[in-house]
C-alpha positions in Angstrom: 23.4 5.7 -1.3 23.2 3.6 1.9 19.9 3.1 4.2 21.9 4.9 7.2 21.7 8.6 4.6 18.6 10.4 6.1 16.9 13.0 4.0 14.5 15.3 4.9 12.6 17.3 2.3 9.1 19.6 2.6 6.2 17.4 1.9 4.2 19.4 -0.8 1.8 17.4 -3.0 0.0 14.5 -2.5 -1.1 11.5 -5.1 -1.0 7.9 -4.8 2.2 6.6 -7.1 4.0 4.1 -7.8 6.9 5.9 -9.2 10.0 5.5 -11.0 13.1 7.4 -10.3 13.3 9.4 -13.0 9.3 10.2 -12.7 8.3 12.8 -10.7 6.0 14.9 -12.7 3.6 11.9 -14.0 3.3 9.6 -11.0 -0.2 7.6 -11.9 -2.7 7.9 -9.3 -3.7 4.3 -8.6 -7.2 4.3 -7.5 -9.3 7.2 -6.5 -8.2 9.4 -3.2 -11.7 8.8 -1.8 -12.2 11.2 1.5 -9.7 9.7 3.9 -9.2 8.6 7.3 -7.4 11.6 8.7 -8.6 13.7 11.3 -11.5 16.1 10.5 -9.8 19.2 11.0 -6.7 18.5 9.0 -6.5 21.0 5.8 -8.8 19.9 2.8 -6.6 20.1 0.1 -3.0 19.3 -0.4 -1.8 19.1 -3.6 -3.2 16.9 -7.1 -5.0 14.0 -6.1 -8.8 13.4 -7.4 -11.2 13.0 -4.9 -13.6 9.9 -6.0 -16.9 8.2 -5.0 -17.2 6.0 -2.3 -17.4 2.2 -4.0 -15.5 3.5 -7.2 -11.8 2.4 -8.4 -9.6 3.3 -11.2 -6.8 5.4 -12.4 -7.4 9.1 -11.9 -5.5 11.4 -13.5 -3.5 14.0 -12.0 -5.5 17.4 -11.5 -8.1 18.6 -8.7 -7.6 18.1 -5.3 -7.4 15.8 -2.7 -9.7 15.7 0.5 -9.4 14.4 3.9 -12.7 13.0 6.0 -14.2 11.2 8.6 -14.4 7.0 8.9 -17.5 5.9 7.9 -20.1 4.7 10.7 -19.4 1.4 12.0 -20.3 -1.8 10.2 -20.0 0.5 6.8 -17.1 -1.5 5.2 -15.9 0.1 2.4 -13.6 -2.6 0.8 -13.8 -1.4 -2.9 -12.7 2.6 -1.8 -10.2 4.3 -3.0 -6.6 3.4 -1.5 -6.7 4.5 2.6 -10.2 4.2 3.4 -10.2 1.8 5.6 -7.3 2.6 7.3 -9.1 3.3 10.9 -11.1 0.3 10.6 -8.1 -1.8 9.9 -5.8 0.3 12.9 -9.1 0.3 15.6 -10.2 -2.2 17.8 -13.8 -1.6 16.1 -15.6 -2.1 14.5 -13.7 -4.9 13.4 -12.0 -7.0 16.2 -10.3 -9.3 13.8 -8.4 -9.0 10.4 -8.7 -11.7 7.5 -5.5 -11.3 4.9 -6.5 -13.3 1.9 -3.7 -14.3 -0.5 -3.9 -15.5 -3.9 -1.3 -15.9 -6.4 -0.8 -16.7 -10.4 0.8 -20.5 -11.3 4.7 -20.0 -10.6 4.6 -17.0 -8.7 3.3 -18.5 -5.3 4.5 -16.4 -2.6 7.0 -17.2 0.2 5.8 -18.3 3.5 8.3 -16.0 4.9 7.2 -12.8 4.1 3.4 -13.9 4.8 4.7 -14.5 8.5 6.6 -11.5 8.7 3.9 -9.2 7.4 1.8 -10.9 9.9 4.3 -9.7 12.9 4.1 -6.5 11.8 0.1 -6.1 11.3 -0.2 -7.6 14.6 2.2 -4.7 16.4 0.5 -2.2 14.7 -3.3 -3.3 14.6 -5.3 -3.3 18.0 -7.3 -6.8 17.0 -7.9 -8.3 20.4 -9.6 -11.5 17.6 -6.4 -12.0 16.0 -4.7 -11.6 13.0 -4.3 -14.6 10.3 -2.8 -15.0 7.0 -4.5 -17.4 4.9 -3.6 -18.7 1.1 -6.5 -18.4 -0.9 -6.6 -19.4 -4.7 -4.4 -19.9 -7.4 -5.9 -18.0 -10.2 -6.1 -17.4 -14.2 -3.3 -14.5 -14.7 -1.2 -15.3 -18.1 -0.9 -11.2 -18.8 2.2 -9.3 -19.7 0.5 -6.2 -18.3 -1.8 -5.1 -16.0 -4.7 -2.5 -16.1 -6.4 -1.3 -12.9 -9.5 -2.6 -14.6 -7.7 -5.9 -15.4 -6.6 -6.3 -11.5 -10.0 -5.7 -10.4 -11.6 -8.0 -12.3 -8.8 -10.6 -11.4 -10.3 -9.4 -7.7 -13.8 -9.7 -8.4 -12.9 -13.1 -9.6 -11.0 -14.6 -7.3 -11.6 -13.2 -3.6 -13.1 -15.4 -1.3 -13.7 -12.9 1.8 -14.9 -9.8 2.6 -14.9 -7.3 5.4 -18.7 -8.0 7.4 -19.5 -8.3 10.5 -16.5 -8.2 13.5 -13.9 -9.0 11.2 -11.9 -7.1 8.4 -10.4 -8.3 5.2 -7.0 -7.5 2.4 -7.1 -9.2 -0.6 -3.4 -9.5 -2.0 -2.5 -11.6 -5.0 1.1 -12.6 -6.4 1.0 -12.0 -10.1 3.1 -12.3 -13.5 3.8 -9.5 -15.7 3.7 -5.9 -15.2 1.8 -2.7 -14.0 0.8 -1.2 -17.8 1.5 2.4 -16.2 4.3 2.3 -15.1 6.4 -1.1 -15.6 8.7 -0.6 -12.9 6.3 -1.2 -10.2 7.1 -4.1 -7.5 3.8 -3.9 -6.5 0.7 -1.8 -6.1 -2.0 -1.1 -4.1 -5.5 -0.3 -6.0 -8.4 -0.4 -3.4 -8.9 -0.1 0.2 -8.5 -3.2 0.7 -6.4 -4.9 -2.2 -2.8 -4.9 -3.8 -1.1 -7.1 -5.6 2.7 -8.0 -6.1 4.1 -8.3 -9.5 6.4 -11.9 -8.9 8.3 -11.2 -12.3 9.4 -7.8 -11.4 10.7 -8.7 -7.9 12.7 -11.3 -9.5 14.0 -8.6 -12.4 15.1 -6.3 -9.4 17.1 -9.0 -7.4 21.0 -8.6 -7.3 23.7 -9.9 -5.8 23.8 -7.6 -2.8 19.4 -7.2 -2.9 18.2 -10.2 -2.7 14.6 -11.5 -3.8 13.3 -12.7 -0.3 14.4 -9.8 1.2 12.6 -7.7 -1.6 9.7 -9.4 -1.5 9.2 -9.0 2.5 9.8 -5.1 2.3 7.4 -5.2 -1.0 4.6 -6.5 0.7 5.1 -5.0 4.3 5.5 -1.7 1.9 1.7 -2.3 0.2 0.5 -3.1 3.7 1.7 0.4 5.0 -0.8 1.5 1.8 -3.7 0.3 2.7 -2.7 1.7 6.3 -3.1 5.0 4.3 1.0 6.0 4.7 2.0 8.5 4.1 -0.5 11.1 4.1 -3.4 9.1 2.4 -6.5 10.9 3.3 -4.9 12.7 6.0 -1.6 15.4 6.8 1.0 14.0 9.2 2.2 16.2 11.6 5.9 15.8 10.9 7.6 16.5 7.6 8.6 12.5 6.2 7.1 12.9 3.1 9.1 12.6 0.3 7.5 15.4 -2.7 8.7 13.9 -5.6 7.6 10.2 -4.8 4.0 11.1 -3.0 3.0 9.2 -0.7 6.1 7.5 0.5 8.7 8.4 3.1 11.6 10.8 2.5 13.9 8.0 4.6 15.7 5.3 2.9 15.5 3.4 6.3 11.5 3.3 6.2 9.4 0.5 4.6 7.7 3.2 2.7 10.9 4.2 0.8 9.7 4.8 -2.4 12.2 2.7 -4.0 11.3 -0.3 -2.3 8.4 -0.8 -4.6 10.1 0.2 -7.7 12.6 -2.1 -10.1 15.1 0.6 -9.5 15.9 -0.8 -5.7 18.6 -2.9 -7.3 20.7 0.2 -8.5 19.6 2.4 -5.7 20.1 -0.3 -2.7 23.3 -1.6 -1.3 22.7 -4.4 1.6 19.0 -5.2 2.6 15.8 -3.0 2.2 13.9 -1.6 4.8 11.7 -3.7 6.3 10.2 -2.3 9.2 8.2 1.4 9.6 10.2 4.2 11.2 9.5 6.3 13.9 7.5 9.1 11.6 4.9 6.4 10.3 4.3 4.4 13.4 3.4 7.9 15.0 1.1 8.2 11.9 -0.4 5.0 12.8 -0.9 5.5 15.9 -2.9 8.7 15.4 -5.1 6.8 13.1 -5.4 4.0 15.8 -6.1 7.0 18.4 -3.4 6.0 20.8 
């Protein structure tokens, strides 16, 4: 299947997954669907996503109902909600004017100064942060797992970050790790907070081939986790237009968009042929700019 294919399917349930190919009916919900950042009127529930606390993380499972909110009052950072909460804060010109990326990384699976550049060219056409935007390489840190628990990649957080959102400036927190996602092992990467993901350096290197190459993955990957925390597609809120994809939630129904499922699953090296998406299409940059307000 090539990138130029365009599919277009009804977007009918909603739950943050990292998701295999063959998995469509158990897709993990990685961190709680806390109330989002879409507009207030949008409809209140959309599919099986559970709605969690503010400040709480975790895997939830995958019944009850997903709900869509308001952004919190300014100054209320809310780096440890669930996946999408800080989306507005992140997109806005306040109350944050600036954004912080943090990046740690395991011993031998330090990332490439590439895709930290590129991922800073497109946070800084998307984000309205008249302070700037700056990538900055934080810690090498303890890993040595084979697998990876939620819990086990938020304590490696609570270990190891440096900075936090406070005053005019926003944070992310990603970290380049060894080993694998424990529920589901073909994950590239995932996104577990509001403000955190991490990218599993093994895996990218499992999924490179001689027509998908590992730099290439690895700046989709972490432009892909990016869109995440940016609450694509359909995190906390309902998109007016119909990109979607329902049996991978939360990413787009086009192979030419960053937020291709597959671009954050193992399976890219069977399912590509030339280079993966890199950039947003159409569909989520109108997304982001109705989260922005522009």
């Amino acid at each position: 299947m090539g990138w130029d294919k365009r599919l277009r399917f009804p977007a009918e349930v909603v739950a943050l997954a990292l998701v295999a190919s063959a998995c469509v009916s158990s897709n993990p919900v990685v961190g709680p669907a806390t109330p989002g950042p879409g507009n207030s009127g949008a409809p209140a529930t959309r599919g099986s996503t559970t709605a969690g606390s503010s400040g709480s993380r975790g895997t939830s499972g995958g019944s009850g109902q997903s709900t869509t909110g308001t952004i919190p009052a300014a100054q209320a950072y809310r780096d440890d909600a669930g996946v999408g909460a800080m989306a507005k804060t992140y997109l806005q010109r306040s109350p944050a004017t600036s954004l912080l990326v943090e990046v740690d990384w395991e011993s031998g699976r330090e990332p490439a100064q590439s895709a930290l550049d590129y991922l800073a060219s497109i946070l800084s056409q998307q984000l309205n942060k008249p302070g700037g935007i700056r990538i900055m390489r934080g810690n090498q840190v303890n890993g040595g797992r084979s697998s990876w628990t939620v819990d086990d990649l938020v304590a490696l957080e609570r270990a190891n970050r440096n900075v936090h959102s406070s005053g005019s400036r926003a944070t992310m927190w990603f970290c380049y790790v060894g080993g694998s996602f424990a529920p589901n092992g073909g994950a590239l990467a995932v996104s577990f907070s509001a403000s955190a993901a991490v990218v599993f350096r093994d895996r990218i290197d499992d999924a490179t081939s001689s027509l998908v190459l590992e730099p290439a993955i690895e700046r989709s990957v972490i432009t892909h986790e990016a869109g995440h925390l940016l609450a694509l597609v359909n995190i906390g809120y309902h998109s007016q237009y119909n990109h979607e994809d329902p049996q991978h939630p939360h990413h787009s129904n086009d192979p030419n968009s960053v937020m291709y499922w597959a671009v954050e699953d193992v399976s890219i090296r069977n399912v590509v042929h030339g280079g993966p998406p890199d950039k947003f299409d159409a569909y989520d940059k109108a997304d982001l700019a109705m989260l922005r307000g522009t």
